[in-house]
C-alpha positions in Angstrom: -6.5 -2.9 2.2 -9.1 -2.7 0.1 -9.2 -4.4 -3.4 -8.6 -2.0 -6.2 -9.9 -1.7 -10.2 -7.4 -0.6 -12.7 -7.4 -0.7 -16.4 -4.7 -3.2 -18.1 -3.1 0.3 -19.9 -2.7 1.8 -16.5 -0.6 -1.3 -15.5 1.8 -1.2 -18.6 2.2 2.3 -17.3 2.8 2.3 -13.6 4.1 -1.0 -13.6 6.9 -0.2 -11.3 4.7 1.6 -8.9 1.8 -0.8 -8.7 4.5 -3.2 -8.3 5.6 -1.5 -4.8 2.3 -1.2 -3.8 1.5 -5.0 -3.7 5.0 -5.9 -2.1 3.1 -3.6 0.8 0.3 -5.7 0.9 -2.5 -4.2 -2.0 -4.2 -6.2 -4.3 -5.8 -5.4 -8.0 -8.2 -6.6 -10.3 -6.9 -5.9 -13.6 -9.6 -5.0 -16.7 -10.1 -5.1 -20.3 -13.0 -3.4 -21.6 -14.7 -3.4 -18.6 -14.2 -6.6 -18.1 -12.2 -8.4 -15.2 -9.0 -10.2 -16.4 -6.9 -11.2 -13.6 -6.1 -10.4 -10.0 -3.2 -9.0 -8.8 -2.1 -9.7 -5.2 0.7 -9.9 -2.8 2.3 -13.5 -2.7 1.8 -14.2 1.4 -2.2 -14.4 0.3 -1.5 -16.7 -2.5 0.6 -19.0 -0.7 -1.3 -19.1 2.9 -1.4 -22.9 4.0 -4.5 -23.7 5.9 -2.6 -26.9 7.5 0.8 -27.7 7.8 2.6 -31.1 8.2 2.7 -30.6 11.8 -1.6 -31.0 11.3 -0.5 -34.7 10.3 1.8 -35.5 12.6 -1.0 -35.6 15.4 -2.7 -37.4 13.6 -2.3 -41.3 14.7 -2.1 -43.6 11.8 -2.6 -46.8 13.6 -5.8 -45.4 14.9 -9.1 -47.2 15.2 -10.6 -43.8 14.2 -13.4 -44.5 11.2 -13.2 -41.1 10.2 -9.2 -41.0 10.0 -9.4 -41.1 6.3 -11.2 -37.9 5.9 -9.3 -36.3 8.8 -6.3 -37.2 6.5 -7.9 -35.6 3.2 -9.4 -32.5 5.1 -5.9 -31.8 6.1 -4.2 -32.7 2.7 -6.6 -31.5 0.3 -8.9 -28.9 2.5 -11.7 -31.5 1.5 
């Protein structure tokens, strides 16, 4: 879905419906006299790991990699 513009007045007013509509997956930039405020948007995009735990566990720590060390932050930190 595309990104959508509405107007921080329109979101006190249809707060219920724009609601509903990002539970389904749409996302809003909210303004203020023209001017971007915030972004509205469902919680899976917020939330989306990039690695997961299971990313470390292959990872051997008694390894005579050089490079463990930034294997380890890449996965920790997205470095």
């Amino acid at each position: 879905m595309e990104t959508q513009i509405i107007g921080i007045k329109q979101l006190h007013k249809d707060l219920s419906r724009i609601a509903e509509k990002i539970r389904k997956g749409q996302s809003y930039i909210v303004v203020k006299n023209s001017k971007p405020v915030f972004r509205l948007e469902p919680m899976e995009k917020v939330f989306e790991p990039k690695y997961t735990f299971k990313d470390l566990e292959k990872i051997k720590f008694k390894s005579k990699d050089r490079n463990l060390s930034k294997k380890i932050d890449k996965i920790v930190y997205g470095v």
